[in-house]
LUMLOKOL-906673 format. One record per residue: residue number from 1; residue in three letters; x, y, z of N, C-alpha, C in turn. Coordinates in steps of 0.2 Angstrom, whole numbers, plus 5000, padded with zeros to 4 digits. Each point is the difference from the previous one (the first is absolute). Layout:
% residues N
[NUM, 'ALA', [X, Y, Z], [X, Y, Z], [X, Y, Z]]
...
% end
This chain:
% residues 245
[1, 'UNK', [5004, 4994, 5000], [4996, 5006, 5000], [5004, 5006, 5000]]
[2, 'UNK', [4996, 5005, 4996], [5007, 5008, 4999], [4998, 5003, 5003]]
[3, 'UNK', [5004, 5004, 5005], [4998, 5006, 5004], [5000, 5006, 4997]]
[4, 'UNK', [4996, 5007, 5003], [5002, 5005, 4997], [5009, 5002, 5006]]
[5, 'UNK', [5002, 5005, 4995], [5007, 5002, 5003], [4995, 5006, 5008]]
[6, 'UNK', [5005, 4998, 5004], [4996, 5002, 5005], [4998, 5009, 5001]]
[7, 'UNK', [5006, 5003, 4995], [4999, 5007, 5000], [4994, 5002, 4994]]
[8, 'UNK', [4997, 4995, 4996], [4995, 5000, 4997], [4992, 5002, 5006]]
[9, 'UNK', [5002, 4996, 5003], [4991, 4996, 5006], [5002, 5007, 5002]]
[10, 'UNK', [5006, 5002, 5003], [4998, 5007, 5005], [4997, 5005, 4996]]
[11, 'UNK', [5001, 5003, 4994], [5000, 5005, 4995], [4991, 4994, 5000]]
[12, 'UNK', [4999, 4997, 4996], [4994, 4999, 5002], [4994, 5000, 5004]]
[13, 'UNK', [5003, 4999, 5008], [4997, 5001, 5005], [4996, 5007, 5002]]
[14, 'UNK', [5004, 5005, 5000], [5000, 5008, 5000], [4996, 5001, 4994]]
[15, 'UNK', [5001, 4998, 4994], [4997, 5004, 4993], [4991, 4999, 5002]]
[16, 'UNK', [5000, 4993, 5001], [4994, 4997, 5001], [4996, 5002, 5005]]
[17, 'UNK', [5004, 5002, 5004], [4996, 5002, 5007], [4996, 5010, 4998]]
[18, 'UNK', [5006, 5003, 4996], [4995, 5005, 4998], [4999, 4999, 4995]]
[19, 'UNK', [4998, 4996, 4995], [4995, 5001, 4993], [4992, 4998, 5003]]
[20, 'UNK', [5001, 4995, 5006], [4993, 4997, 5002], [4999, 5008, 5006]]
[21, 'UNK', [5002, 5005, 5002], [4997, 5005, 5003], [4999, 5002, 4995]]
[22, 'UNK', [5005, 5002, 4995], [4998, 5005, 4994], [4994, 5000, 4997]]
[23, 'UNK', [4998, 4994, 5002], [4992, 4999, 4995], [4996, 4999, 5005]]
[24, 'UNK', [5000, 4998, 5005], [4994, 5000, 5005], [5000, 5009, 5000]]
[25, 'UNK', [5005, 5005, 5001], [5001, 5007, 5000], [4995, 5002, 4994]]
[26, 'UNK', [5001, 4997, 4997], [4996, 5003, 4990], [4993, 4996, 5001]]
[27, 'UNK', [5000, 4994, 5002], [4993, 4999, 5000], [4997, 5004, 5003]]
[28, 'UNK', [5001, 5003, 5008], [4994, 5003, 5003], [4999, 5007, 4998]]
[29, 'UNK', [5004, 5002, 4997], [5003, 5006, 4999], [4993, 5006, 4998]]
[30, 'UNK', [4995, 4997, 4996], [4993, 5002, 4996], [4996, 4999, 5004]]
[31, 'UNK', [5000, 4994, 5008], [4993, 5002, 5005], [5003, 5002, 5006]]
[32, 'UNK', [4995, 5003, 5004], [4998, 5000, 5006], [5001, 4998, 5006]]
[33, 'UNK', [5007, 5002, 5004], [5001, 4992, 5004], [5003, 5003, 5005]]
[34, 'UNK', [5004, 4998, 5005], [5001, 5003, 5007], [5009, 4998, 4999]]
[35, 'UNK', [5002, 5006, 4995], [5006, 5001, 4997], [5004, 4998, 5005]]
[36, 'UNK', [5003, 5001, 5009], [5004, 4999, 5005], [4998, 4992, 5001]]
[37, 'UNK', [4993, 4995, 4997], [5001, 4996, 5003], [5003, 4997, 4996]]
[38, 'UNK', [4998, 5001, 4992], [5001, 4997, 4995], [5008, 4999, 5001]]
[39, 'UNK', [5004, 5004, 5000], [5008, 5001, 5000], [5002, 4995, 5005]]
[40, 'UNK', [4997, 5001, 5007], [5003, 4996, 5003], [4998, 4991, 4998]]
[41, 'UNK', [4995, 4999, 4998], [4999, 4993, 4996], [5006, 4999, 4995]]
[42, 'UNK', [5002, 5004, 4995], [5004, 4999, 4997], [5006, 5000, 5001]]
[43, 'UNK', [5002, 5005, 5006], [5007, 4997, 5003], [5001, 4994, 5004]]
[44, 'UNK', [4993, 4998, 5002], [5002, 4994, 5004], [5000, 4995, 4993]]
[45, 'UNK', [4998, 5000, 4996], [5001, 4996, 4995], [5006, 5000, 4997]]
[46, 'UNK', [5001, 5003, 4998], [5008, 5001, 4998], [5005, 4998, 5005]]
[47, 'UNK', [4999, 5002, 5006], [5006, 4997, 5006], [4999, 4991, 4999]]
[48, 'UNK', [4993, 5001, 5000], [4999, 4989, 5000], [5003, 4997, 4994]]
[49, 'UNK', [5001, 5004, 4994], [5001, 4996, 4994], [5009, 5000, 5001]]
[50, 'UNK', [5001, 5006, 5001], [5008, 5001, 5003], [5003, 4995, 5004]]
[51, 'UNK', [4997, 4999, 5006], [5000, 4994, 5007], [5002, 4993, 4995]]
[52, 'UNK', [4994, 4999, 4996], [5001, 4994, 4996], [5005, 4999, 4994]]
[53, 'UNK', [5000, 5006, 4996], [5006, 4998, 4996], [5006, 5000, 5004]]
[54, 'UNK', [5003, 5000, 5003], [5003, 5001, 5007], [5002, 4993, 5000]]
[55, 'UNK', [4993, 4996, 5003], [5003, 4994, 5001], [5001, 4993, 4993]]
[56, 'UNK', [4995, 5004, 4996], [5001, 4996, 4992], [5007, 5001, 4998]]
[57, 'UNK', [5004, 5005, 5002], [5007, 5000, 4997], [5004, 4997, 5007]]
[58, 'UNK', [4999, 4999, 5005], [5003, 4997, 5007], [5002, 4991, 4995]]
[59, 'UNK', [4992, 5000, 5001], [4998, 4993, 4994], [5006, 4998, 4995]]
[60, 'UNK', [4999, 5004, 4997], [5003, 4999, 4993], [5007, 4999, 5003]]
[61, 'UNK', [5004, 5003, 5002], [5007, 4999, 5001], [5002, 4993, 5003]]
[62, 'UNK', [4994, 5000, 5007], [5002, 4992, 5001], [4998, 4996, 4997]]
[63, 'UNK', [4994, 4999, 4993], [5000, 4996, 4996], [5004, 5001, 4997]]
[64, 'UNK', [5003, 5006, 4998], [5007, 4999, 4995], [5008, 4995, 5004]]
[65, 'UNK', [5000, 5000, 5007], [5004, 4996, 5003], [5000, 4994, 5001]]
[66, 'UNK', [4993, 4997, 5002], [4998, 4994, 4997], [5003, 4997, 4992]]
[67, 'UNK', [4996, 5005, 4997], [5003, 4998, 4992], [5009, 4998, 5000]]
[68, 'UNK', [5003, 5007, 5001], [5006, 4996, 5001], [5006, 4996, 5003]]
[69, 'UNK', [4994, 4997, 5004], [5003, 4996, 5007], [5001, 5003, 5006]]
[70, 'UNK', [5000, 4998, 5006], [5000, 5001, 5005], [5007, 5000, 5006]]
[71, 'UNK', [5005, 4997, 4994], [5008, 5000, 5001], [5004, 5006, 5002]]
[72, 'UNK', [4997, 5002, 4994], [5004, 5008, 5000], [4998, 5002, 4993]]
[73, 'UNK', [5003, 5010, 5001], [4996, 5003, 4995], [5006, 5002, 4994]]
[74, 'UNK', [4999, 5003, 4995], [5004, 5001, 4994], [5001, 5005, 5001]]
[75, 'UNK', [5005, 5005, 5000], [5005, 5006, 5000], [4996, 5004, 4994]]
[76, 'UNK', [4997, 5006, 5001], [4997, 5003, 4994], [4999, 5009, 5004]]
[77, 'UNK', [5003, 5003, 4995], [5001, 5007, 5002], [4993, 5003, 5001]]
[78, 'UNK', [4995, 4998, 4994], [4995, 5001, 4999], [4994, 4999, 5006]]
[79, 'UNK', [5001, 4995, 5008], [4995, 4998, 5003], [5006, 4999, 5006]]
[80, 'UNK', [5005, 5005, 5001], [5002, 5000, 5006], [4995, 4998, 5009]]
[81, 'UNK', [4999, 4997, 5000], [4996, 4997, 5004], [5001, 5002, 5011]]
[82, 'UNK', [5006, 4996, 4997], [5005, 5002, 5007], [5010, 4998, 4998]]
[83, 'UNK', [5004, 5005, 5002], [5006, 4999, 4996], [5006, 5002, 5004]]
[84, 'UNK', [5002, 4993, 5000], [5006, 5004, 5004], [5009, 5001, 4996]]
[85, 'UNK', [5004, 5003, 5004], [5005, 5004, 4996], [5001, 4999, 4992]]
[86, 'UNK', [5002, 4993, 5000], [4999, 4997, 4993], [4995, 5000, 4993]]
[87, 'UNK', [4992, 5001, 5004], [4996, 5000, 4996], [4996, 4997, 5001]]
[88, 'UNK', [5001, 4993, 5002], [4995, 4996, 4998], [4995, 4998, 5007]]
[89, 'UNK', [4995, 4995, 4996], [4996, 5001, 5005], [4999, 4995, 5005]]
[90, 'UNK', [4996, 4999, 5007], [5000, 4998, 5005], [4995, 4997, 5002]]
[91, 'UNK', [5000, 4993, 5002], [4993, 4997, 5001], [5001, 5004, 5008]]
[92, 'UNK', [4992, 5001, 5002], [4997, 5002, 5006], [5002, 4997, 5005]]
[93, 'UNK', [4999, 4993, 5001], [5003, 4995, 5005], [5006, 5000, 5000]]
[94, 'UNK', [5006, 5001, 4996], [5007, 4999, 5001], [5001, 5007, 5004]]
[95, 'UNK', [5007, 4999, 5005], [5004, 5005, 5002], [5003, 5003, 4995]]
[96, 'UNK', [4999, 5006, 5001], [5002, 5007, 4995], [5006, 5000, 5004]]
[97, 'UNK', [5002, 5004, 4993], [5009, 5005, 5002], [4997, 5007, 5000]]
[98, 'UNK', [5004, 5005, 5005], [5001, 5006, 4997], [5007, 5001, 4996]]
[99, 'UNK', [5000, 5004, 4996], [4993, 5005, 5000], [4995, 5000, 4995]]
[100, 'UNK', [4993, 5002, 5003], [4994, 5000, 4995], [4998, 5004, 5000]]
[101, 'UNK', [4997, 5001, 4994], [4997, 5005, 4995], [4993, 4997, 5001]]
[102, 'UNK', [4994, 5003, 5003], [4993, 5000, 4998], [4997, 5005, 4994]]
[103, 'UNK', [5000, 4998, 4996], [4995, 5003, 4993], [4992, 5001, 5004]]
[104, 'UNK', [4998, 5005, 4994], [4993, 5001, 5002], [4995, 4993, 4996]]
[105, 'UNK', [5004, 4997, 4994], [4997, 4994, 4999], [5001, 4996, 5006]]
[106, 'UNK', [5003, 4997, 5003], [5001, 4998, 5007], [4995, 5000, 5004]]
[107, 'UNK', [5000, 5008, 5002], [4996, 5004, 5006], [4993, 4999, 4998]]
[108, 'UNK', [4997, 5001, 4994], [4993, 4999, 4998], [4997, 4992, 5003]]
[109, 'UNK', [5003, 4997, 5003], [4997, 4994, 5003], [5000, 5000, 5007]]
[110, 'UNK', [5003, 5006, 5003], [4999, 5000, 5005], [4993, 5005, 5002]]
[111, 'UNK', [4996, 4998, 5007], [4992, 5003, 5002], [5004, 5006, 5001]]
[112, 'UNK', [4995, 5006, 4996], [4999, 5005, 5001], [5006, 5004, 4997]]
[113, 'UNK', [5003, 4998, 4994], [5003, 5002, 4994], [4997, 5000, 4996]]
[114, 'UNK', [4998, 5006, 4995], [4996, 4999, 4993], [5003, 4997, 4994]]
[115, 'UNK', [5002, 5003, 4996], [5005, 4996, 4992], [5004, 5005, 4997]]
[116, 'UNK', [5003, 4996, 4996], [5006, 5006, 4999], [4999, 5003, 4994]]
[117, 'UNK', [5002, 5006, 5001], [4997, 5008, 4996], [5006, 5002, 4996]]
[118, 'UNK', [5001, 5003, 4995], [5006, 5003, 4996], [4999, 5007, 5000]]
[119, 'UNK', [5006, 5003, 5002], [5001, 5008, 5000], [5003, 5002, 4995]]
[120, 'UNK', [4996, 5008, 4998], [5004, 5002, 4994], [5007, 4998, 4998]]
[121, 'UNK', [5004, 4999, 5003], [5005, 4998, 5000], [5003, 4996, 4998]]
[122, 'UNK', [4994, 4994, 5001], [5001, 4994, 4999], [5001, 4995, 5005]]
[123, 'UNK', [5002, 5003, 5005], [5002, 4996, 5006], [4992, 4997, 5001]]
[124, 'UNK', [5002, 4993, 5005], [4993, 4999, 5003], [5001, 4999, 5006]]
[125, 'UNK', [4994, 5002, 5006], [4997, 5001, 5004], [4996, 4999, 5003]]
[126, 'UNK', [4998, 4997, 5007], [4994, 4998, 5002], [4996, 5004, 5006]]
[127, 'UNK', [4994, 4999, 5001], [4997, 5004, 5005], [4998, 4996, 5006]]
[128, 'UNK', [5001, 5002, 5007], [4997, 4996, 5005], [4995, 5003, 5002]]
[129, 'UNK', [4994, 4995, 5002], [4993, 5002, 5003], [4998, 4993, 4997]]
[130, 'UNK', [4992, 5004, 5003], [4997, 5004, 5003], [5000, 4999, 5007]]
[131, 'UNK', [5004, 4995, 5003], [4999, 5000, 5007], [5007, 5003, 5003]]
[132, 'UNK', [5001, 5000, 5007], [5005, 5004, 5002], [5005, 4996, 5002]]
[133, 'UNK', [5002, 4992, 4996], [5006, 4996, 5002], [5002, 4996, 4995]]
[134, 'UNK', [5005, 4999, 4999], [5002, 4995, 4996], [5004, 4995, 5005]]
[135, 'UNK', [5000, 4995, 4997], [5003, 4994, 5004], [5006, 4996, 4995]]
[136, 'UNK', [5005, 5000, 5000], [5004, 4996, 4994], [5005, 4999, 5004]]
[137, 'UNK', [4999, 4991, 5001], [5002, 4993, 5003], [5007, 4997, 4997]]
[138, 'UNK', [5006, 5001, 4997], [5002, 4994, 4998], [5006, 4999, 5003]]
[139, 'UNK', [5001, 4993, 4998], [5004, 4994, 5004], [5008, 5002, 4999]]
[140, 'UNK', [5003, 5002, 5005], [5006, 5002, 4998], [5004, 4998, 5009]]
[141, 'UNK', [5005, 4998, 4997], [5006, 4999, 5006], [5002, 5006, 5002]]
[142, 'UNK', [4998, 5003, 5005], [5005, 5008, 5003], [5004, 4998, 5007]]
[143, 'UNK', [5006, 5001, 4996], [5006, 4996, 5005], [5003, 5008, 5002]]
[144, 'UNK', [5002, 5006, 4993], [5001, 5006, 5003], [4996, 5005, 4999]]
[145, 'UNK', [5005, 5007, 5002], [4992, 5005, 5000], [4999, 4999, 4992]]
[146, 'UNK', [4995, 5005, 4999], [4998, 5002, 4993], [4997, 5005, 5000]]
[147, 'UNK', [5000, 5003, 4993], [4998, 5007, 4998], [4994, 5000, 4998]]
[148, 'UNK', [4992, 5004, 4999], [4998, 5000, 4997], [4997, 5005, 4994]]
[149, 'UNK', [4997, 5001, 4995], [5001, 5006, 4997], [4995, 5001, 4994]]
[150, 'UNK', [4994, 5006, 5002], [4994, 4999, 4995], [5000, 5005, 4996]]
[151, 'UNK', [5002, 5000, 4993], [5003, 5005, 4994], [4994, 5001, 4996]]
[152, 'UNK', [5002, 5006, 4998], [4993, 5006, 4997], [4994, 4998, 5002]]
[153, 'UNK', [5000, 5003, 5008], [4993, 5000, 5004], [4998, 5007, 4999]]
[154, 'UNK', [4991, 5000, 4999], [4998, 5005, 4998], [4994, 5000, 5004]]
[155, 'UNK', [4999, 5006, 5006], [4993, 5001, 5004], [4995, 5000, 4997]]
[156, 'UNK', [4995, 5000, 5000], [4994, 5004, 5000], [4998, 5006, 5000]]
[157, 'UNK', [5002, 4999, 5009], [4999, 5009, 5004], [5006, 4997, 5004]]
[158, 'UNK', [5003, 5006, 5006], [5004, 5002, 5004], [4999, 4997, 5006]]
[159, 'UNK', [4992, 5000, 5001], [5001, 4999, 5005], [5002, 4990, 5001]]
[160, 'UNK', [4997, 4997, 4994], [5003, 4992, 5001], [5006, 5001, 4997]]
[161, 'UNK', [5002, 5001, 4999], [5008, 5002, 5001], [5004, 4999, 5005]]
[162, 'UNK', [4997, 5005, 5004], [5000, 5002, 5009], [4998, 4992, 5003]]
[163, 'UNK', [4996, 4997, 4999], [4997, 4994, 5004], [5004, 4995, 4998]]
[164, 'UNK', [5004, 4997, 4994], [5002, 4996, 4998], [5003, 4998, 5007]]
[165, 'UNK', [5001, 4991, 5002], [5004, 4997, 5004], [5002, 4993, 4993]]
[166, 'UNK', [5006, 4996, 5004], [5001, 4993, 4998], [5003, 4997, 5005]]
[167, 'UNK', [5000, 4993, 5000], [5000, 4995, 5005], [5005, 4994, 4996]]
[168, 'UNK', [5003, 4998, 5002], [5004, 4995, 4998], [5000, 4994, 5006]]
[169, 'UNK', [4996, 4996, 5000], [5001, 4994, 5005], [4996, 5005, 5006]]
[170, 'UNK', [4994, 5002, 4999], [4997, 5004, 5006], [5005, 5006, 5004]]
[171, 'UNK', [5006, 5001, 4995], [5003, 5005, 5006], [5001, 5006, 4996]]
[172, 'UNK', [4999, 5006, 5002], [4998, 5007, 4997], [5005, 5002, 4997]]
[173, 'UNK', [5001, 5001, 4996], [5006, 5005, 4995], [5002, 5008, 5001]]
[174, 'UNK', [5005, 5000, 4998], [5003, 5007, 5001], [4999, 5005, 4992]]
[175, 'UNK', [4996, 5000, 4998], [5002, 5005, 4992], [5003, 5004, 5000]]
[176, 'UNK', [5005, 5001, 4992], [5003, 5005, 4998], [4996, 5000, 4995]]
[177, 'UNK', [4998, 5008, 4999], [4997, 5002, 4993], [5003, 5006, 4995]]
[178, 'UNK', [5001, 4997, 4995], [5003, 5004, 4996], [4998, 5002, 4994]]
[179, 'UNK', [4999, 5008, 4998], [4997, 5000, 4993], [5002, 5004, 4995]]
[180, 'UNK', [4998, 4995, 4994], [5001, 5003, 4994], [4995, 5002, 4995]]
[181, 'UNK', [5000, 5007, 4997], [4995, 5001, 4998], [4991, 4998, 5004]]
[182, 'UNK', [4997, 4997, 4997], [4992, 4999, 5004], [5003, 4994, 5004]]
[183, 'UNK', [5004, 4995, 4997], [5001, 4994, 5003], [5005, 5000, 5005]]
[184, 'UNK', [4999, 4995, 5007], [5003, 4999, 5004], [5004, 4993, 5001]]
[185, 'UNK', [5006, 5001, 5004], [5004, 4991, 5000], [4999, 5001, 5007]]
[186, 'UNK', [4997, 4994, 5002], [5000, 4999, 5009], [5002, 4992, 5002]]
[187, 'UNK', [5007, 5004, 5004], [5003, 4994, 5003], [4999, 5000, 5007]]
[188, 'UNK', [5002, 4992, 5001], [5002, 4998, 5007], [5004, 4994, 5001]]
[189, 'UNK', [5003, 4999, 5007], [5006, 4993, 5001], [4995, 4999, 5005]]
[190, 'UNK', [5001, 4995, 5001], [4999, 4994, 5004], [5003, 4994, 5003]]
[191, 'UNK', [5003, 5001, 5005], [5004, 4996, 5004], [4996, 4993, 5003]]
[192, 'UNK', [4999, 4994, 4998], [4997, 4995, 5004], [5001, 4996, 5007]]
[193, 'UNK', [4997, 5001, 5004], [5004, 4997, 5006], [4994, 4996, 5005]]
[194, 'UNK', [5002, 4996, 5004], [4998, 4994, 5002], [4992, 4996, 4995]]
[195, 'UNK', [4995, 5002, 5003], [4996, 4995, 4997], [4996, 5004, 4993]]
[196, 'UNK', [5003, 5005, 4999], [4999, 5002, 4992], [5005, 4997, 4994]]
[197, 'UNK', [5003, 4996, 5003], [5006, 4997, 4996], [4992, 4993, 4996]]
[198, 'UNK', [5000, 5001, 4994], [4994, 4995, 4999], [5004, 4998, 4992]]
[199, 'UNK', [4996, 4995, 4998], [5001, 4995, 4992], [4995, 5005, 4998]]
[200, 'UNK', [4997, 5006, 5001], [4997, 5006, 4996], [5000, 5006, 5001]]
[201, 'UNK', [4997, 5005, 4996], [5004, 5007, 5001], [4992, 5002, 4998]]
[202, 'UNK', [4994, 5002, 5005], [4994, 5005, 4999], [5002, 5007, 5000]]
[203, 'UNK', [4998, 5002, 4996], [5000, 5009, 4999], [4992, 5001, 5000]]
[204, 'UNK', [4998, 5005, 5005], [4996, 5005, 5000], [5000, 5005, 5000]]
[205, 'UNK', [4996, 5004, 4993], [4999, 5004, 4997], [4993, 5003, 5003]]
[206, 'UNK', [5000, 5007, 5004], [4996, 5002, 5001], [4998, 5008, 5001]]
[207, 'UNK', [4993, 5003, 5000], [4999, 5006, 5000], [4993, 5001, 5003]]
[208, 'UNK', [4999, 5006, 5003], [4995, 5000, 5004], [4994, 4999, 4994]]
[209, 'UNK', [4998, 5004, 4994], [4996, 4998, 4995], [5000, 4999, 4995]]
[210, 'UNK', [4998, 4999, 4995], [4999, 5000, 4996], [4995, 5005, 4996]]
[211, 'UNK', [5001, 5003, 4994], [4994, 5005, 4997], [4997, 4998, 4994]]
[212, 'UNK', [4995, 5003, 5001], [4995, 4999, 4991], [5004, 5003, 4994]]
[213, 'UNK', [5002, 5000, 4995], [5001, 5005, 4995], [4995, 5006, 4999]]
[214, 'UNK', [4995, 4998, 5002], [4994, 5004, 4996], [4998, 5004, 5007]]
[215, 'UNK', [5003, 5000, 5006], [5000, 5003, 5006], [5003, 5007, 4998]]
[216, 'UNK', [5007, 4999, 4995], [5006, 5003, 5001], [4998, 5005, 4993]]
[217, 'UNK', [4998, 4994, 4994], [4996, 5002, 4991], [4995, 4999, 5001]]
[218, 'UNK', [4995, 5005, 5001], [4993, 4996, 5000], [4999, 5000, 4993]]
[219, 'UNK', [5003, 5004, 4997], [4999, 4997, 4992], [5001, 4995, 4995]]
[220, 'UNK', [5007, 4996, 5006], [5004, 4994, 4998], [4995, 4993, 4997]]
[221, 'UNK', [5001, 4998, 4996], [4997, 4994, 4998], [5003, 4994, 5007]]
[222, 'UNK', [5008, 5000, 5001], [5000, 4994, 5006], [4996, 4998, 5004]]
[223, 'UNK', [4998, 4998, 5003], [4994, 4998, 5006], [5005, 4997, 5006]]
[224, 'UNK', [5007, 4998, 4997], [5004, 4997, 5007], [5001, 5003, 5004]]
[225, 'UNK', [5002, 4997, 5006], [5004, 5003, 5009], [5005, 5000, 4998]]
[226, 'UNK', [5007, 5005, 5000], [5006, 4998, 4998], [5003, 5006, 5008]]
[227, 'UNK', [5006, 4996, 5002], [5003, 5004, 5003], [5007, 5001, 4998]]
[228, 'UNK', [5006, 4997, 4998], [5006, 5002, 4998], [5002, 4992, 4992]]
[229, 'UNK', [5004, 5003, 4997], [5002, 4997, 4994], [5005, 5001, 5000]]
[230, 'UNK', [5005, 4991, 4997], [5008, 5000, 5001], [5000, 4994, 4994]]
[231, 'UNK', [5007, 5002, 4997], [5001, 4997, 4993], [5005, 4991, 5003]]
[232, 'UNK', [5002, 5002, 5006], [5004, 4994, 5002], [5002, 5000, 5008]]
[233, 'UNK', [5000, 4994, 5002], [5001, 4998, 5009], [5008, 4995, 4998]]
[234, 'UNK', [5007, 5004, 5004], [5004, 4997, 5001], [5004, 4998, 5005]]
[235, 'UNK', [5001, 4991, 5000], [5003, 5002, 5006], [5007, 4995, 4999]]
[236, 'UNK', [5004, 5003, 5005], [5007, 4996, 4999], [5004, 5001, 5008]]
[237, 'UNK', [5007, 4996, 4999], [5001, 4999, 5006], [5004, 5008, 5003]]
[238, 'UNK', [5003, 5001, 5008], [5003, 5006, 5000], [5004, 4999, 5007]]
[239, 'UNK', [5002, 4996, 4999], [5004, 4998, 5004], [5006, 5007, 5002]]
[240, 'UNK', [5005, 5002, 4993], [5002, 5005, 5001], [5000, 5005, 5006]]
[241, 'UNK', [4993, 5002, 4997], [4999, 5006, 5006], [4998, 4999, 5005]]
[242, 'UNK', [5000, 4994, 5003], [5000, 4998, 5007], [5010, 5001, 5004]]
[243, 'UNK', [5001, 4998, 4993], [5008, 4996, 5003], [5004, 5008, 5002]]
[244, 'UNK', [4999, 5005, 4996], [5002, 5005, 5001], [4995, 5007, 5004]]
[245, 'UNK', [4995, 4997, 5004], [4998, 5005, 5004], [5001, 5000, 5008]]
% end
């Protein structure tokens, strides 16, 4: 069985979700109707069909892993999945190396990441929301400190900027924020000691909320909660600056 390429389903998911308001919008558009309710039926529509192509493309990639077995995956620039130094890719259950690179194709499988977007640029990027945490689990041996480090983050507003926290193995982070043009690099180290020393490495990702776009555009077509957007999550070891502080 052929799958679509998965950056097809995304691009599909989105277009879909406004062509079926854009007509629900144009049907009602000549009668009589209670315009604040109507809209809100249609965002909740849109958000649902979003929710599910969501998980239609979650689908399709483990159907695509299935298809090419369950051993391991094929090295492909195009479907970076999860990548360490070298490139290739990593079954979930095996012990990871650092350092790793999380892509936003990656991160889109994780609850409460959306899908990854392309910027003028060209670069791609992803959005977190709508809820105010991300959770992102994987199976790594941390014997020394390590660094962590989330490149071309972009707020919302100031003040979830202001709110952001991260956790690594439940213990609170120190950020450094640094910015370039609208985009920010935020780091932090982290030292493991006694019973945080684990066979994995949890990051949490949090803000006090998340916003509507349409709160911030009421003219915006989006209907999502987004709170901040980052092109890539890196982490590696930093033994270093421990040795010399």
């Amino acid at each position: 069985m052929d799958f679509l390429p998965e950056s097809e389903i995304v691009n599909l998911k989105y277009q879909l979700a406004q062509q079926i308001k854009a007509s629900i919008n144009r049907s009602a558009s000549n009668k009589k109707s209670n315009t604040p309710f109507l809209e809100s039926c249609v965002d909740t529509l849109v958000d649902e069909i979003a929710e599910l192509k969501i998980e239609v493309s979650k689908l399709t990639l483990n159907l695509s892993s299935l298809k090419n077995g369950n051993s391991s995956y094929h090295s492909s620039s195009s479907d970076p999945l999860f990548k360490s130094s070298s490139g290739s890719k990593k079954i979930k259950n095996d012990l990871s190396e650092f350092p790793i690179q999380l892509t936003p194709e990656f991160l889109q499988n994780i609850d409460n990441f959306y899908y990854p977007e392309t910027a003028p640029n060209d670069s791609t990027y992803i959005w977190l929301g709508p809820e105010n945490k991300a959770t992102i689990e994987l199976p790594v041996s941390i014997t020394v400190p390590i660094r962590l480090a989330l490149n071309n983050v972009r707020f919302i507003t100031d003040d979830i900027k202001d709110s952001l926290t991260i956790f690594i193995n439940e213990e609170k982070l120190k950020l450094e924020l640094f910015k370039q043009n609208d985009d920010y690099t935020i780091t932090a180290s982290w030292l493991p000691l006694n019973n945080s020393i684990k066979d994995k490495c949890i990051i949490d990702i949090c803000v006090d909320q998340s916003i509507s776009v349409k709160d911030l555009y009421p003219e915006a077509s989006d209907t999502r909660k987004l709170c901040l957007a980052l092109s890539e999550i890196e982490i590696k070891t930093n033994s270093l600056e421990y040795v010399n502080s």
